[in-house]
N, CA, C and O atoms as CSV, one atom per row, in Angstrom:
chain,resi,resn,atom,element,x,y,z
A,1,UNK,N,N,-15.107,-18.621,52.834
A,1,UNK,CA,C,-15.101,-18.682,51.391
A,1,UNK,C,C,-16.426,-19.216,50.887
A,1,UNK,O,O,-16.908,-20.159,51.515
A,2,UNK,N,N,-17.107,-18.721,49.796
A,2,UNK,CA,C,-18.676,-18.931,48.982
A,2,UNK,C,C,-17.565,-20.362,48.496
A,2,UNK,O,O,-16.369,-20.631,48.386
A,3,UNK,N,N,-18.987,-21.006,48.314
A,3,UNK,CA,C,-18.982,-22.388,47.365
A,3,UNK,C,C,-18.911,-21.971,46.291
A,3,UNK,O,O,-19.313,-20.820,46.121
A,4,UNK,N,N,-18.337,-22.782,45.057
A,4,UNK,CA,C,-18.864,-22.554,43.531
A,4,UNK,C,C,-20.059,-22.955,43.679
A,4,UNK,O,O,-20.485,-23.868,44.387
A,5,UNK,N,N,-20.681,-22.146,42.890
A,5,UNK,CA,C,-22.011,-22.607,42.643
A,5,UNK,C,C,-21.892,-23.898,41.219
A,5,UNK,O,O,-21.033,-24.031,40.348
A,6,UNK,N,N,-23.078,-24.629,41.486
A,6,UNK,CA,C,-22.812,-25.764,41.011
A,6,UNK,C,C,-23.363,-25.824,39.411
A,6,UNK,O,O,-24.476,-25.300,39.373
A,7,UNK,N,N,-22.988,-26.236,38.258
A,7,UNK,CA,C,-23.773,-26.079,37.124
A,7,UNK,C,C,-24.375,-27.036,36.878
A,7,UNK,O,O,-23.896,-28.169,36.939
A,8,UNK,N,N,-25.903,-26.681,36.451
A,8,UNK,CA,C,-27.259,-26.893,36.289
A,8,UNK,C,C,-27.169,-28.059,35.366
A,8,UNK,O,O,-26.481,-27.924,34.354
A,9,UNK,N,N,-27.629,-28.909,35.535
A,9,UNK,CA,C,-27.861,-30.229,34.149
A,9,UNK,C,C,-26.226,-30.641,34.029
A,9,UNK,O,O,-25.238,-30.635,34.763
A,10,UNK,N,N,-26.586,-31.022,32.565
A,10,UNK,CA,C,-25.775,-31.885,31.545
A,10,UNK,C,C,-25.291,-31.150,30.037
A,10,UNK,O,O,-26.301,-30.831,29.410
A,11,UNK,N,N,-24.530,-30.942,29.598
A,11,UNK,CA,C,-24.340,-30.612,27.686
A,11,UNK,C,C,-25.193,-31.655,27.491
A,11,UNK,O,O,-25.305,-32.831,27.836
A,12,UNK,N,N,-26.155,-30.281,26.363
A,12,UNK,CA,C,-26.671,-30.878,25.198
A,12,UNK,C,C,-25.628,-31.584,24.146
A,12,UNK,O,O,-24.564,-31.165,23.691
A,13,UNK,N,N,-26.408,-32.945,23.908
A,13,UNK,CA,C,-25.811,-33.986,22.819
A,13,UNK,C,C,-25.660,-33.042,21.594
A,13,UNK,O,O,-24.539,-32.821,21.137
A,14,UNK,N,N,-26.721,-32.510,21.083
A,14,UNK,CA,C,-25.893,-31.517,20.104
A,14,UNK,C,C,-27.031,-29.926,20.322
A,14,UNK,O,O,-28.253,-29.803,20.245
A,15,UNK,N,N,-25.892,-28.896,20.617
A,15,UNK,CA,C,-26.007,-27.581,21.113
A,15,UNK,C,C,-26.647,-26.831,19.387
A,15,UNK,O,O,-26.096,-26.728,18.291
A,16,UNK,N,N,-28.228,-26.382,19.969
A,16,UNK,CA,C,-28.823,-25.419,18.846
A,16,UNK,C,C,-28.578,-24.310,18.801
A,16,UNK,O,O,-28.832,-23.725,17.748
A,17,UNK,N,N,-28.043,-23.640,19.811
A,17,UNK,CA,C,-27.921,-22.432,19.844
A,17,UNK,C,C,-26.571,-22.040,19.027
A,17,UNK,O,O,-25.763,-22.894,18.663
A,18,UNK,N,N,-26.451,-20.924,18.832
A,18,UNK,CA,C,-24.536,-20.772,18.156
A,18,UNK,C,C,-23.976,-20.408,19.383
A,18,UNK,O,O,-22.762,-20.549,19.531
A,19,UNK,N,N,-24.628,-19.988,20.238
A,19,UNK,CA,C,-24.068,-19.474,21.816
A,19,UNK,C,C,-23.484,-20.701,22.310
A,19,UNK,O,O,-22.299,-20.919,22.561
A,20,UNK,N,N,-24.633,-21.591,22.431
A,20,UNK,CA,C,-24.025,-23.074,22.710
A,20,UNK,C,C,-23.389,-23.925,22.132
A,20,UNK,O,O,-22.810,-24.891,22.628
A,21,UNK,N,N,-23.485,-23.505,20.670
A,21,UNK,CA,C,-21.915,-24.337,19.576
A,21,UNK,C,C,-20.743,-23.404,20.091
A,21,UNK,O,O,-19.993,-24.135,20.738
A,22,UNK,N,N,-20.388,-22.451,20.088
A,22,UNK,CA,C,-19.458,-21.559,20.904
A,22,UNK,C,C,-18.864,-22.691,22.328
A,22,UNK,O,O,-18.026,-23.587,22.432
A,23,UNK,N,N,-19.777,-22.067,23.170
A,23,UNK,CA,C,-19.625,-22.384,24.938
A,23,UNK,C,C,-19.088,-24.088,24.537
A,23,UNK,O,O,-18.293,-24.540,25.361
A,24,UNK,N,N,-19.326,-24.704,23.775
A,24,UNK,CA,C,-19.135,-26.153,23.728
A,24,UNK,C,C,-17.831,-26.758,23.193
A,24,UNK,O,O,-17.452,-27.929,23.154
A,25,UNK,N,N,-17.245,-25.592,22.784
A,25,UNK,CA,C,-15.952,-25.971,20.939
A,25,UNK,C,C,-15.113,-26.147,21.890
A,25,UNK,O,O,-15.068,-25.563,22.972
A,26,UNK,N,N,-14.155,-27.307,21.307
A,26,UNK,CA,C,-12.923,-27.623,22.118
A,26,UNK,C,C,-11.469,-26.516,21.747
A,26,UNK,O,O,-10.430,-26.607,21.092
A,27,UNK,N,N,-12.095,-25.569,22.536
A,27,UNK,CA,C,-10.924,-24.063,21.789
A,27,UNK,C,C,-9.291,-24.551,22.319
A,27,UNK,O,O,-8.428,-24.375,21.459
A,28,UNK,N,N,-8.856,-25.093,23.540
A,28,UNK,CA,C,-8.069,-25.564,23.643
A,28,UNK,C,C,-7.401,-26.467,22.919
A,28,UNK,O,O,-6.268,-26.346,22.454
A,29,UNK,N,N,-8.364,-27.666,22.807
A,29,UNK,CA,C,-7.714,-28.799,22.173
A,29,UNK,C,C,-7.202,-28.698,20.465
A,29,UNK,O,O,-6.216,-29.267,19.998
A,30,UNK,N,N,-8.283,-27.708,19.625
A,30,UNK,CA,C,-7.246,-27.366,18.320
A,30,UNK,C,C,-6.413,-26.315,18.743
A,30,UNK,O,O,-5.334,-26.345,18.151
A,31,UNK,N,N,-6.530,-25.326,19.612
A,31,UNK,CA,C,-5.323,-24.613,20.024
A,31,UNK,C,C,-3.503,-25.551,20.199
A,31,UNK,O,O,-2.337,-25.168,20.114
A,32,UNK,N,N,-3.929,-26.380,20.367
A,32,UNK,CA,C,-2.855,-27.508,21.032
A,32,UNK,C,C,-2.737,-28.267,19.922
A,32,UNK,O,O,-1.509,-28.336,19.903
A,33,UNK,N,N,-3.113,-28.929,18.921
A,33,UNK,CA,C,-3.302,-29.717,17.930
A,33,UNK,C,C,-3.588,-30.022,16.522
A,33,UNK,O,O,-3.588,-30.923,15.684
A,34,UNK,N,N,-3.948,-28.169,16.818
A,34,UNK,CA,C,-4.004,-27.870,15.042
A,34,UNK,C,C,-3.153,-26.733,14.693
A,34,UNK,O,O,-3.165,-25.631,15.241
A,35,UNK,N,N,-2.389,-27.129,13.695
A,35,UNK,CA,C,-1.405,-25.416,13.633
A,35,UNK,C,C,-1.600,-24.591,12.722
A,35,UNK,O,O,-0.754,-23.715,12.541
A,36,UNK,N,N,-2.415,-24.635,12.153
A,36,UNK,CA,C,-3.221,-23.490,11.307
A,36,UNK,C,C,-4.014,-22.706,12.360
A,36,UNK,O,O,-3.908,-21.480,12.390
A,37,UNK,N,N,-4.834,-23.382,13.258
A,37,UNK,CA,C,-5.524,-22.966,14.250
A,37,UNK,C,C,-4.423,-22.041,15.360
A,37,UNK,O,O,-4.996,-21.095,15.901
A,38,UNK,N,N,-3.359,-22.169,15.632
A,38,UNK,CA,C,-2.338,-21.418,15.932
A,38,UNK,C,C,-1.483,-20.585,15.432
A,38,UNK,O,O,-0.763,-19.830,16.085
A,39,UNK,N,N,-1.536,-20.707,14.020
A,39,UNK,CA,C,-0.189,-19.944,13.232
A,39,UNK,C,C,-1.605,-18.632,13.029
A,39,UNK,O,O,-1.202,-17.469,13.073
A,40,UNK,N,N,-2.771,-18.779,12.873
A,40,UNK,CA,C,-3.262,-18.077,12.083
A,40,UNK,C,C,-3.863,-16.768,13.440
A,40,UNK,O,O,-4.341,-15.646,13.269
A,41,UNK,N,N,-3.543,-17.601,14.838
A,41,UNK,CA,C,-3.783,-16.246,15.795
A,41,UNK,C,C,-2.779,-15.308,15.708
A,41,UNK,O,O,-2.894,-14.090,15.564
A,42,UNK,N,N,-1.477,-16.186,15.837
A,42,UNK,CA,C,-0.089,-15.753,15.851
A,42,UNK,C,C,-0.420,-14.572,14.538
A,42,UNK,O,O,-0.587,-13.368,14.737
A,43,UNK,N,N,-0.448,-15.027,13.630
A,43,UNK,CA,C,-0.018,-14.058,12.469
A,43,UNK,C,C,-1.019,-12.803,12.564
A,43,UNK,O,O,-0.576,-11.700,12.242
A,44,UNK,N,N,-2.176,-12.910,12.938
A,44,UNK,CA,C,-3.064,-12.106,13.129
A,44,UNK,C,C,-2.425,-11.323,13.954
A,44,UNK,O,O,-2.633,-10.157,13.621
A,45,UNK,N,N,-1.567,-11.416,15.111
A,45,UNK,CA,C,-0.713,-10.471,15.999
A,45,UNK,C,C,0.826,-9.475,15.254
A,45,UNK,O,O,1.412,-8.395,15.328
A,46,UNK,N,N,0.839,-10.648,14.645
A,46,UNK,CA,C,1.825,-9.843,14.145
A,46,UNK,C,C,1.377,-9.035,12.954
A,46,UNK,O,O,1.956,-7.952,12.859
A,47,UNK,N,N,0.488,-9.300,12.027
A,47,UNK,CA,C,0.203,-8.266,11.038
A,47,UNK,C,C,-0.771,-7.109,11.340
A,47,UNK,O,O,-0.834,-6.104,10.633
A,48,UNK,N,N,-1.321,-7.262,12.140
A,48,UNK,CA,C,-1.992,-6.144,12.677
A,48,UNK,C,C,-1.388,-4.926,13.166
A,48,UNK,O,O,-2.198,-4.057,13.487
A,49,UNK,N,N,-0.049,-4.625,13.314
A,49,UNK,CA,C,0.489,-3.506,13.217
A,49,UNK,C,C,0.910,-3.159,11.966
A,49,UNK,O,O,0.939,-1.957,11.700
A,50,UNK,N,N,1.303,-4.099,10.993
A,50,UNK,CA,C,1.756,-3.543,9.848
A,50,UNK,C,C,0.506,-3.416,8.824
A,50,UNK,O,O,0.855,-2.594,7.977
A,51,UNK,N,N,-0.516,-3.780,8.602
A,51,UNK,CA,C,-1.879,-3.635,8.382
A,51,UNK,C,C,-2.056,-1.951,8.964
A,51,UNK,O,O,-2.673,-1.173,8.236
A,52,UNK,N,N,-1.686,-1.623,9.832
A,52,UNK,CA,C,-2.506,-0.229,10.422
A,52,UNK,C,C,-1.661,0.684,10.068
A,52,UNK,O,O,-2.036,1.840,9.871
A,53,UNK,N,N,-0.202,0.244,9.913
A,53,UNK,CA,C,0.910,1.764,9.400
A,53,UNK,C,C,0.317,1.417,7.961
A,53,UNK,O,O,-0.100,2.450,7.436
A,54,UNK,N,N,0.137,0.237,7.119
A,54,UNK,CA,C,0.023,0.425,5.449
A,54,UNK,C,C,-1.508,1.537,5.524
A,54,UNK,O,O,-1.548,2.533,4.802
A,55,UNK,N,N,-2.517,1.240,6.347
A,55,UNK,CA,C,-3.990,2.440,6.240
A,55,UNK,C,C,-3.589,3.886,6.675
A,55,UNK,O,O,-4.118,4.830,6.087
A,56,UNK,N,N,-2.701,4.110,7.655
A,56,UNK,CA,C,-2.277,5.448,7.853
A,56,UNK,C,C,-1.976,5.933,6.522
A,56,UNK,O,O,-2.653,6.698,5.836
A,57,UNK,N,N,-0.766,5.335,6.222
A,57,UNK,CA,C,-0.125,5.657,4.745
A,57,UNK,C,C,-1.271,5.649,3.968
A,57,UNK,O,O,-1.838,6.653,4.399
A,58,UNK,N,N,-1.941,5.220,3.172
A,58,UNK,CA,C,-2.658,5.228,2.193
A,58,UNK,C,C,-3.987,6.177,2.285
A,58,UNK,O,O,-4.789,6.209,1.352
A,59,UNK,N,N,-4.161,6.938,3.462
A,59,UNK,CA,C,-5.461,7.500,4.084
A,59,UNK,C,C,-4.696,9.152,4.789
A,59,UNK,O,O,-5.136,9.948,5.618
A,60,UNK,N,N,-3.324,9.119,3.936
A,60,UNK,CA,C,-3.032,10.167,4.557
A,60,UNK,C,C,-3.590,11.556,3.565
A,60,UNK,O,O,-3.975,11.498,2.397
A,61,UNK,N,N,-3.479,12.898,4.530
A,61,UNK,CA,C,-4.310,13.540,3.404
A,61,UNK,C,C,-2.956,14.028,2.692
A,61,UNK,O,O,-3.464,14.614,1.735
A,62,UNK,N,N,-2.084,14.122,2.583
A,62,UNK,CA,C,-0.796,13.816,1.170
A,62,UNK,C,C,-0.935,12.807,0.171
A,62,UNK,O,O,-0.700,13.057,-1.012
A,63,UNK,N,N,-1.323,11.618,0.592
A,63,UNK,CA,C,-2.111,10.872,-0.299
A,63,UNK,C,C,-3.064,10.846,-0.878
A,63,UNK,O,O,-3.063,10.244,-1.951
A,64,UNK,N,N,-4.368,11.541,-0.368
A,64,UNK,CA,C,-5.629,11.824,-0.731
A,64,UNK,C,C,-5.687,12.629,-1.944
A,64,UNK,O,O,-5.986,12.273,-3.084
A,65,UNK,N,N,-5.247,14.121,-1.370
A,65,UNK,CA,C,-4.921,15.230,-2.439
A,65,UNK,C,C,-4.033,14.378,-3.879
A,65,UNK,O,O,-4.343,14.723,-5.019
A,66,UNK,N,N,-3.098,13.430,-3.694
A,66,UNK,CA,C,-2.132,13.156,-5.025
A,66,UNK,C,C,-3.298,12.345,-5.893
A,66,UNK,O,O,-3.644,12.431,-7.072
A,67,UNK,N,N,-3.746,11.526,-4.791
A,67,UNK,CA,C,-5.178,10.466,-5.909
A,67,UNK,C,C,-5.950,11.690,-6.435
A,67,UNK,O,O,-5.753,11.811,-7.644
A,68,UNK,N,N,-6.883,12.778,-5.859
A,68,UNK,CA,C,-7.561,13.544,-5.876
A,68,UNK,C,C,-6.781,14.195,-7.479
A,68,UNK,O,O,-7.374,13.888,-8.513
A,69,UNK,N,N,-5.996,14.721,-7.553
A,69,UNK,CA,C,-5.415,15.265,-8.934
A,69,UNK,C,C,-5.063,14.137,-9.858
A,69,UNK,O,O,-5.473,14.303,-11.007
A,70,UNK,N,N,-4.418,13.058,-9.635
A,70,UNK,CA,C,-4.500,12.051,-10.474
A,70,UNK,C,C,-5.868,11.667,-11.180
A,70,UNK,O,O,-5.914,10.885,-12.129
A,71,UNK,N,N,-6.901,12.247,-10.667
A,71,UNK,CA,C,-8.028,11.429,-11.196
A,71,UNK,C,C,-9.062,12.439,-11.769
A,71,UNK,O,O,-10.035,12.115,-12.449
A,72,UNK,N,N,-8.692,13.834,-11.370
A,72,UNK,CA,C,-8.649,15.027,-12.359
A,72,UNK,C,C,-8.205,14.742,-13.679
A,72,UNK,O,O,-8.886,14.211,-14.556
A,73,UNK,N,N,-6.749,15.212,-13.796
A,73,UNK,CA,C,-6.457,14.750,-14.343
A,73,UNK,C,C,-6.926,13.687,-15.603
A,73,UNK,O,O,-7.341,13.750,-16.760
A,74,UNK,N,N,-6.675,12.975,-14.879
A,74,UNK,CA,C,-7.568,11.988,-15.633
A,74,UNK,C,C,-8.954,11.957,-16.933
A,74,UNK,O,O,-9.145,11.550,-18.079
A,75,UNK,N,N,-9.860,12.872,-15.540
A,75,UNK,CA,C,-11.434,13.171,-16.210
A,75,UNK,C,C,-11.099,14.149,-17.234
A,75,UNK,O,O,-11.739,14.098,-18.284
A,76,UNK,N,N,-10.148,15.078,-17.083
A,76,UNK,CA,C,-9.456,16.079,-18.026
A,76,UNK,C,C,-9.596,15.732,-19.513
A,76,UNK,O,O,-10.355,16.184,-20.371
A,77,UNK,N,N,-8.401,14.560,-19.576
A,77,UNK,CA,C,-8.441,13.986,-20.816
A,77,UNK,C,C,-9.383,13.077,-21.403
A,77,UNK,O,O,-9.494,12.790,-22.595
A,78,UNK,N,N,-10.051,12.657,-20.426
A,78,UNK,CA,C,-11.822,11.975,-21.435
A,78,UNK,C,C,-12.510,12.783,-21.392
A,78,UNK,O,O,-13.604,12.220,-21.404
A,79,UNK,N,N,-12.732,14.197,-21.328
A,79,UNK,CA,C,-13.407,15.061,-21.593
A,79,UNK,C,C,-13.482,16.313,-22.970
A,79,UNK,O,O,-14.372,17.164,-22.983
């Protein structure tokens, strides 16, 4: 079995990079301790299917064509 290879230095006291504000964030510990920080992955899972049937629907071309004459229409009578 290879060794782990060993990591280089120490954390910077405070990380300049955003790579290194990233690599540094305690993603666990508000995972565990903050529940906004949890409700708001959660919900992101769950609305993301109903988010994608409401764009089907609204992007369908049965829908397109009804806006499309509605807004005829429309220019019709300010004209």
């Amino acid at each position: 079995m290879a060794d782990k290879p060993e990591v280089a230095g120490r954390p910077m006291k405070f990380p300049y990079t955003f790579s290194a504000k990233i690599a540094q964030f305690p993603f666990k510990f508000y995972f565990q301790n903050n529940w906004v920080f949890k409700y708001y992955l959660i919900s992101v899972v769950v609305c993301t299917p109903i988010f994608y049937k409401i764009s089907r629907l609204a992007n369908s071309p049965e829908n397109k064509a009804k806006w499309a004459e509605i807004r005829r229409k429309e220019a019709a009578e300010h004209h």
